[in-house]
C-alpha positions as a Markdown table, in Angstrom:
| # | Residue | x | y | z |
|---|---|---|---|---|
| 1 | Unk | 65.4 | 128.1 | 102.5 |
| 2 | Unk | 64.9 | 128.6 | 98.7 |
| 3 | Unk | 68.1 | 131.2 | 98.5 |
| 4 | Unk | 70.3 | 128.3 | 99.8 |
| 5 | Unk | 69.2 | 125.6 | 97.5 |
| 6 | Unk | 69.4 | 127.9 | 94.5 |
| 7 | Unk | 72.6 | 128.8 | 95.7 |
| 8 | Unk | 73.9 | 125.3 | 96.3 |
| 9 | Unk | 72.1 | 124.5 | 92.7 |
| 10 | Unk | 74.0 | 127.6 | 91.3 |
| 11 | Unk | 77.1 | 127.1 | 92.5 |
| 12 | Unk | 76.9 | 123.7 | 91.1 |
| 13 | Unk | 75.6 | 124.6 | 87.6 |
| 14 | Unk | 78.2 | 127.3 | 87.0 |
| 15 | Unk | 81.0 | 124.3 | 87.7 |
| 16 | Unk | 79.1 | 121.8 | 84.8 |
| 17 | Unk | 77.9 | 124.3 | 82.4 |
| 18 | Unk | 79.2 | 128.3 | 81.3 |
| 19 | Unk | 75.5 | 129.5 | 81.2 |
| 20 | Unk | 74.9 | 128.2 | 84.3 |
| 21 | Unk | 74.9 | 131.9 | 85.9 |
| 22 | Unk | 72.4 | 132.4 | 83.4 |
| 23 | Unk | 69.9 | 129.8 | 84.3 |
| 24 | Unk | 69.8 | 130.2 | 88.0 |
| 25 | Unk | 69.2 | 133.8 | 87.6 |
| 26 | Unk | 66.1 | 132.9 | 85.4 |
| 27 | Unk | 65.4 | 130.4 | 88.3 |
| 28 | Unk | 65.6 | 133.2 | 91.0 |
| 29 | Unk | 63.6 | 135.8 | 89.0 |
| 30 | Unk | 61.1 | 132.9 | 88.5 |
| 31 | Unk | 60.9 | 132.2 | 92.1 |
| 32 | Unk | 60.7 | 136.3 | 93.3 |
| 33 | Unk | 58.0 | 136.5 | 90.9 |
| 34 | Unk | 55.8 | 133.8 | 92.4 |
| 35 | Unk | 56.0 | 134.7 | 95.6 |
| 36 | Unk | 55.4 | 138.2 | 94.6 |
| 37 | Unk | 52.4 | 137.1 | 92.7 |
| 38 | Unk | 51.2 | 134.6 | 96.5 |
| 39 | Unk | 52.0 | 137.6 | 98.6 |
| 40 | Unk | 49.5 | 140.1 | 96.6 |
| 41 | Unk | 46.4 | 137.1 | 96.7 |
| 42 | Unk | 47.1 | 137.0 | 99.8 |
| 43 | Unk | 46.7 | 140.8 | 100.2 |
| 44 | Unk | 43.6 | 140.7 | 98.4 |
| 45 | Unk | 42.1 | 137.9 | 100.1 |
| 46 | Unk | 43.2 | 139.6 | 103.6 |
| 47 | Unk | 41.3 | 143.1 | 102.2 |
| 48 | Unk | 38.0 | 140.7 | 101.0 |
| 49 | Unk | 38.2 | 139.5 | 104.8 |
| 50 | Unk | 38.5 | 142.9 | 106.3 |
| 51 | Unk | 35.9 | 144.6 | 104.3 |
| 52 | Unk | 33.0 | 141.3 | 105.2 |
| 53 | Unk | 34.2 | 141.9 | 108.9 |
| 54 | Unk | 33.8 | 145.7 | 108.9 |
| 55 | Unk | 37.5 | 146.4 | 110.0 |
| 56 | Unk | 38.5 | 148.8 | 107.1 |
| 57 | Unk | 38.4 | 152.8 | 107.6 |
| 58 | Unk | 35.4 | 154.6 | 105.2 |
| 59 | Unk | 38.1 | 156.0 | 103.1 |
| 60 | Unk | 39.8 | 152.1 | 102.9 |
| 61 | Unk | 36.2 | 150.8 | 102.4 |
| 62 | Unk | 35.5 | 153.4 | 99.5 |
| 63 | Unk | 38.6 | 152.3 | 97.6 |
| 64 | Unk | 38.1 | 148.5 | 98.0 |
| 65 | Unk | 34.8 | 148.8 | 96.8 |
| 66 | Unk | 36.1 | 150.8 | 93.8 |
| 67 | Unk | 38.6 | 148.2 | 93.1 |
| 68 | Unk | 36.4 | 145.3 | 93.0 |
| 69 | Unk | 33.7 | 147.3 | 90.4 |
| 70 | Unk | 37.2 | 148.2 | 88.5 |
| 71 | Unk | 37.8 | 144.2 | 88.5 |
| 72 | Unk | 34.4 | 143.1 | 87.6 |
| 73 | Unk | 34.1 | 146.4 | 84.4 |
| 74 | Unk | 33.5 | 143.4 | 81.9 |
| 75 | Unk | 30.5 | 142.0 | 83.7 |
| 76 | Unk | 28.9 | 145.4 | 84.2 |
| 77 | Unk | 26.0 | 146.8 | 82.4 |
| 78 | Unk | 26.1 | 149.6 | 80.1 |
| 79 | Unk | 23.5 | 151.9 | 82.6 |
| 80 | Unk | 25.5 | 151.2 | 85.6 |
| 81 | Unk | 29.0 | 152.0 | 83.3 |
| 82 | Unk | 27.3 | 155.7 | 83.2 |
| 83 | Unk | 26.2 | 155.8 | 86.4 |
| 84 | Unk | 30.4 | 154.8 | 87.7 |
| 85 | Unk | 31.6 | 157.5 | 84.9 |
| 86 | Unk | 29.1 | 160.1 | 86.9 |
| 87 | Unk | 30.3 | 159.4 | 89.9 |
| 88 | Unk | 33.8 | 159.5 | 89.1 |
| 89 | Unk | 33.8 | 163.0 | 87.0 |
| 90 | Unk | 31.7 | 164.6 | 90.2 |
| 91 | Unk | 35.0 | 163.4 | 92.0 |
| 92 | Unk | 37.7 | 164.9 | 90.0 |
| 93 | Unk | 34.9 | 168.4 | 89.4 |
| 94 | Unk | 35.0 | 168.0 | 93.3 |
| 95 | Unk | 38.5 | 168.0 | 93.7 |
| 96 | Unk | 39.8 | 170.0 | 90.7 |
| 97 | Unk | 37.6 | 172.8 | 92.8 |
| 98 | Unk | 39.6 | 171.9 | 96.4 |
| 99 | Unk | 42.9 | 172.6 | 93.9 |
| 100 | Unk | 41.6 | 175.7 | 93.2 |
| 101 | Unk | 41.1 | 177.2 | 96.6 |
């Protein structure tokens, strides 16, 4: 629906003005943007729904839960900062070992 009236609008700007190519491609990038940036809330809100309801895999669950401690880093204390950095440096020890072997 939006293609066709940006097309329609298009058309028509590139008959009144010589930038009009211009401007509905700003118009289109504009409009992929948005619903780029609706589809990924939605995402996130579909992943907040999945987690409360106990849907997600461990390995899905682990990685959610690191994403929403990533999100909230401002609002985290410097103790529980070290405590993150701990557990993520016993991860990559963990698995620069498995690369080994």
């Amino acid at each position: 629906m939006y293609f066709l009236m940006l097309l329609l609008v298009g058309v028509v700007l590139c008959f009144w003005f010589p930038y009009g190519p211009i401007i509905v491609g700003g118009i289109i990038f504009a409009v992929v943007i948005d619903q780029y940036r609706q589809t990924m809330y939605m995402r996130e809100d579909i992943q907040a729904i999945k987690n409360h309801l106990k849907l997600m895999s461990r390995e899905e669950s682990e990685d959610y839960e690191a994403d929403q401690e990533y999100k909230d880093i401002d609002r985290i204390s410097s103790e529980r900062m070290e405590v993150i950095n701990r557990k993520i440096e016993a991860v990559l020890e963990r698995d620069n070992k498995h690369k080994k072997t």
